[in-house]
N, C-alpha and C positions, 0 to 999 in steps of 0.2 A: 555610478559604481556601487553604490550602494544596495540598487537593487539586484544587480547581477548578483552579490554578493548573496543575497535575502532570499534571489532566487535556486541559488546553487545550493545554499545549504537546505532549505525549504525541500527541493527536489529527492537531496541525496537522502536526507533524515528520512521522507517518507518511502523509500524505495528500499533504504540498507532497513526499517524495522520490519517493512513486509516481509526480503525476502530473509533477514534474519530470524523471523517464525517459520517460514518452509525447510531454514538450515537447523534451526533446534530440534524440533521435532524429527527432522529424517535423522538427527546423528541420535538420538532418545532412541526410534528403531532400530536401531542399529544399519542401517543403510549408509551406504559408502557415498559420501557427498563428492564429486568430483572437481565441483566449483563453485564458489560462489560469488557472484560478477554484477556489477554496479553499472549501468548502460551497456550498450552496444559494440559491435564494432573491432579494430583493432586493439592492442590492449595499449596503454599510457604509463601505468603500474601494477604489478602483481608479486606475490609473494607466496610458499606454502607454508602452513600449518597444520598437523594433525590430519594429514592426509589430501585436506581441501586446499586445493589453488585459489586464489584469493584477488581479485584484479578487479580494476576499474577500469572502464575501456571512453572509448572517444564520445560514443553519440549517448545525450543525455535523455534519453526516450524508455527508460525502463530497467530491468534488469531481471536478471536467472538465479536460481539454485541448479545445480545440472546432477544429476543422482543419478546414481548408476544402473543402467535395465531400463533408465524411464527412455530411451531413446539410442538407436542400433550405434555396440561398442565399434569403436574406431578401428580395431586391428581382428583378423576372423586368421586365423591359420589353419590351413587342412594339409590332408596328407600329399606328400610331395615336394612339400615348402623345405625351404633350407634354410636354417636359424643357425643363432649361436647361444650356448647357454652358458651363465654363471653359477655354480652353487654358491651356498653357505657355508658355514665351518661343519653341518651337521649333514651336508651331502643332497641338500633338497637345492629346488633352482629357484635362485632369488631373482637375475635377470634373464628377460627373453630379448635375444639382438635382433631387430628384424631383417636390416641391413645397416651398411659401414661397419661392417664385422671386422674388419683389418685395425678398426679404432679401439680396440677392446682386445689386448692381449692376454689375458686371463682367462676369457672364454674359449671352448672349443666348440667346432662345426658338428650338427646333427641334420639328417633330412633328418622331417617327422612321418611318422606312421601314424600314430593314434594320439589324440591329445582331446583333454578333458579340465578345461579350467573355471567350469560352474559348480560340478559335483566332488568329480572323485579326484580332481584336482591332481591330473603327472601329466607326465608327458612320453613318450614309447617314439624311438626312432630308432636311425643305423649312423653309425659312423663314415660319412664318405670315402673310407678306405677301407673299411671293413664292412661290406653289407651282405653278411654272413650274421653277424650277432645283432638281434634286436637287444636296447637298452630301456630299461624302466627308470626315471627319473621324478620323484615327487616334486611337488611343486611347492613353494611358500604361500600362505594364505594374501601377503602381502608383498608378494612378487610384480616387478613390473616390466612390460614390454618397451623396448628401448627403437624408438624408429625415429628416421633422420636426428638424431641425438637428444629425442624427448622423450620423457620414462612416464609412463601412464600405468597407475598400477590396476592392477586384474582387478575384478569383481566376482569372487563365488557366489554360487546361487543367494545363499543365506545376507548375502549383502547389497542385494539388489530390489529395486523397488517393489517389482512383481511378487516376490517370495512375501512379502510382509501380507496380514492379515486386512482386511476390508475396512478394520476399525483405526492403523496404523495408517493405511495412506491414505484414509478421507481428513484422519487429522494432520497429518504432513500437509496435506493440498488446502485444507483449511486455516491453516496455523496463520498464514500469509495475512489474509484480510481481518484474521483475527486478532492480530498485532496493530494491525492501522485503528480498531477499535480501541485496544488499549491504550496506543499510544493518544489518541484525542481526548482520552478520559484523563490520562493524565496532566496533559497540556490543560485541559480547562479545570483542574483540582489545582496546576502550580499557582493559572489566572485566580483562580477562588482565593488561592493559600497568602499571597502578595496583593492582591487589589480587593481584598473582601468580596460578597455575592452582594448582588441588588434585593435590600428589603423588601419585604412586601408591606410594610405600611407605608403611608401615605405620607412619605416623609423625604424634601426635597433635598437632594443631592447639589450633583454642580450646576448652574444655569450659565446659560452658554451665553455669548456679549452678542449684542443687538436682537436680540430675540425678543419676544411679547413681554417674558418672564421677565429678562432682566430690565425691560422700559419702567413698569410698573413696579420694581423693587421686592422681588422676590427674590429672597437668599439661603443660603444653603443651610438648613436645618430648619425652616420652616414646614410646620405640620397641617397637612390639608385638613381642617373638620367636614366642611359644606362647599356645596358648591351647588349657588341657586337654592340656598333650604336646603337640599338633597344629601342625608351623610352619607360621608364619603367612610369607610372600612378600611382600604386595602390601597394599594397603587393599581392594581387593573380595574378596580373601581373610576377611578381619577380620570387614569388616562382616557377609557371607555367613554365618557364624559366630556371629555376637551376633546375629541375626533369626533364628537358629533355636532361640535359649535364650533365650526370655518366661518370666521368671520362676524360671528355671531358675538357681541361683549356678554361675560357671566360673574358673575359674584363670588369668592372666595373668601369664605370663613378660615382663618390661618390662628394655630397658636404659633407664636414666638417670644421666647423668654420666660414662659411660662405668662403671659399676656394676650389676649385675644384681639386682634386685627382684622378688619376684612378692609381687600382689595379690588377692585374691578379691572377685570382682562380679557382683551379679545384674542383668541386663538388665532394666527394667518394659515390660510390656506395652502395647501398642501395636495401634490395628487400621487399615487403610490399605487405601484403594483399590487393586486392582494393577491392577485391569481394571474398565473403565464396569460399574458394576454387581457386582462379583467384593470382596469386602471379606478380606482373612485379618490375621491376628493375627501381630507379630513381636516378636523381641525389641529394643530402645533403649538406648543408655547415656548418650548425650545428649554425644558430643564429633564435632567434625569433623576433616575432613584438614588437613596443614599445609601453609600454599602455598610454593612457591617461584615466580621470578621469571628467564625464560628467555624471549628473542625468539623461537626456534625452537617453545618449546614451547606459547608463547603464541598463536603462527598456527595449530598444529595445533588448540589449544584450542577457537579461534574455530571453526575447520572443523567440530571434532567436535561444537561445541555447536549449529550450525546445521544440520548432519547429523540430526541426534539429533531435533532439536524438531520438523524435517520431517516426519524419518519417522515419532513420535507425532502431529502433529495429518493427517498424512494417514492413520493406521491408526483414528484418531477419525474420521473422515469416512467412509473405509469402512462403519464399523460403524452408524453412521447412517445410509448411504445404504442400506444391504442389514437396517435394522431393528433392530440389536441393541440400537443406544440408542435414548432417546426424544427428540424435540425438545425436549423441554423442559429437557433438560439443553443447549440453545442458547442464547446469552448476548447482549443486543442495549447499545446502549450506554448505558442506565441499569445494566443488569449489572456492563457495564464499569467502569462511574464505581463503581460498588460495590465490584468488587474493587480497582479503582485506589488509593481509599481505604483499604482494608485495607493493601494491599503497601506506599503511601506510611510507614505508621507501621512498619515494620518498616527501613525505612533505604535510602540513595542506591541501592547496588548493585542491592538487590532492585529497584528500583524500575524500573534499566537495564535487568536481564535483564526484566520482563515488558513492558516496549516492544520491548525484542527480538523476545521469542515474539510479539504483538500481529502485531509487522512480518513474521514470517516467516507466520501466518497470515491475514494480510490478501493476501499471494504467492499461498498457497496459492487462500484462495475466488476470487478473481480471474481464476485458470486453471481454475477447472472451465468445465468446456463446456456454462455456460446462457447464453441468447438476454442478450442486455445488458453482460455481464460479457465483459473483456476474453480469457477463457477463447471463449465463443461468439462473439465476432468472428473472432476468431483459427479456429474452427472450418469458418467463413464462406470464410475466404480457402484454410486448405486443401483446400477441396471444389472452389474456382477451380483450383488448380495442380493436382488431378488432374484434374479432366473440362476444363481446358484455356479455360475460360468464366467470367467472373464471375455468378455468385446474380444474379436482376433483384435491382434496387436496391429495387423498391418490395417483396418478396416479404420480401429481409431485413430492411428496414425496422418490416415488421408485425412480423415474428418478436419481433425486437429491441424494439419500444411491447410486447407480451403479457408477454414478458420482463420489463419492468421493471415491467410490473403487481404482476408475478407476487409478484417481490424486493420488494417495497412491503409489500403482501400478510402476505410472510411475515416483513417486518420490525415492522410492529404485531403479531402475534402473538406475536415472542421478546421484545418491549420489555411486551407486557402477562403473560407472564412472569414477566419480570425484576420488573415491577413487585408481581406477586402473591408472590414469593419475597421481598422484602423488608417486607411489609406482612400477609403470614400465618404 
């Protein structure tokens, strides 16, 4: 239960920060969010505020901002249609009935003639018993269409995605993956801020039971000098040094207590991925660094560690995009719930940093430049700001449906994976 738990909130955090970056930004342009939705699916819960519907739905595989223009509105009225309309106290039309007109005594019956609800915003029809007098009707900017008894409000031009400037919806469509950066920054500044950062001197931390280190009696606050003659500077000094003698016994020069010690210890052998695919053998003695606890050092902490996890999972995606790994080292979120539950039994921290990493890689897939992915919209709009032109809307559109084929596609393929790797 507990990982269910780890995994649910894990999922939801990273999915409500993304898409809570595409919802700030578009309400900053002033663009009309129409929803903002937490998975898939049917809805379980939902709520409005401030214009936005608000809902969590059943399947936990992702989620939307849905903004208005990005995608063809729900209701089209042309001339010939028979509505009903509501004013205001000031004579403009707050509701449009589409039908269950009979539900809505207030309103009275108009065919339409002419109607305009992106620009000039009214509406022109006849009265079904009078179609002698055409009537001019304004519209409310925040008028909404009322069909089988749900109210969707209008969208004028000015509040729709399209209308907004090149620089307004590259950072809407950007905002998303730029949120899962921040949020890992922050996650590994709280880890800095509570568990101190790893020194870089040469100065031993916890030693872990049955290990090399702690046979021979190595303890925590022990200061490496030598190792074999050789001084030692730094901890990547140290370490560099104990992974190249697997097996091998070496000499450690140690202060403690302000006292000078040396101990003899053999590293055991170890063999470790360095590279997708590349396995070598090192030496281990089983202690870590000791932390200390510094505001300054802790920012950079944070930097270096979201630095760092970047530039591994994008040197990972290279090598998969140009062949060198296989897919099937791709992981879908039965995989995830897999490892989830591994890291959960190893303890809180671990647990933070791989939501971190999660969050900086969900950054990452999002900006690659495929049809769907907030990466190929974004592609979309820089092809506008150089040829001066937006993409026809239906051309991107397809793009965009083959795309999320695509992604579907090759999401059953890593989830049946995932599922053969734990079952064979």
């Amino acid at each position: 239960m507990n990982t269910v738990i780890a995994f649910i909130f894990m999922f939801g955090l990273l999915v409500f920060v993304h898409e809570w970056g595409h919802l700030i930004f578009a309400k900053r342009a002033g663009m009309l969010v129409r929803e903002f939705a937490i998975g898939f699916g049917p809805k379980i819960f939902s709520f409005v505020r401030n214009e936005t519907l608000y809902t969590i739905r059943i399947l936990p595989i992702g989620g939307y901002v849905r903004v208005a223009g990005e995608d063809p509105e729900i209701i089209e009225l042309k001339p010939g249609h028979h509505i009903a309309l509501e004013l205001n106290e000031d004579g403009k039309v707050k509701h449009i009935i589409v039908n269950q007109k009979d539900k809505y005594p207030n309103a009275f019956p108009l065919e339409v003639d002419s109607i305009d609800l992106n620009h000039d915003l009214y509406i022109e029809g006849y009265d079904p018993e009078d179609m002698e007098t055409k009537k001019r009707y304004d519209v409310e900017r925040k008028a909404f269409f009322i069909m089988d008894g749900i109210k969707t409000q209008i969208a004028p031009y000015d509040r729709q995605f399209a209308s907004k400037t090149v620089g307004q919806r590259a950072m809407q469509l950007f905002a998303g993956p730029m949120m899962n950066f921040v949020l890992a920054l922050v996650i590994f500044f709280i880890i800095g801020l509570f568990q101190g950062v790893p020194t870089e001197q040469p100065i031993i931390g916890e030693v872990m039971p049955d290990t090399p280190a702690d046979k021979v009696g190595l303890t925590e606050g022990d200061r490496v000098l030598e190792i074999n003659g050789t001084k030692v500077n730094d901890w990547l000094s140290f370490t560099k040094i104990i992974r190249q003698h697997p097996n091998s016994e070496i000499e450690l020069l140690l202060e403690r207590d302000d006292q000078l010690e040396t101990l003899k210890i053999t590293p055991q052998e170890a063999v470790i991925e360095e590279e997708p695919g590349k396995e070598v053998v090192i030496g281990q003695v089983g202690v870590l660094p000791a932390f200390e606890k510094s505001l300054v050092k802790t920012i950079v902490y944070g930097v270096n560690l979201t630095y760092d996890t970047t530039k591994l999972i994008l040197v990972n995606l290279f090598m998969l995009i140009t062949g060198q790994v296989s897919i099937e080292l791709l992981s879908g979120p039965v995989g995830i719930y897999d490892a989830t539950d591994q890291i959960v039994q190893t303890g809180f921290i671990n647990y933070l940093m791989w939501t971190a990493m999660l969050s900086i890689n969900l950054g990452i897939i999002n900006l690659v430049p495929l049809p769907a992915l907030d990466g190929g919209r974004l592609l979309f709009v820089g092809i506008e700001a150089v040829r001066g032109k937006p993409v026809d809307p239906q051309k991107e559109g397809f793009v965009h449906v083959i795309g999320f084929l695509l992604l579907m596609l090759l999401m059953i393929v890593v989830t049946w994976n995932d599922i053969q790797r734990l079952f064979l």
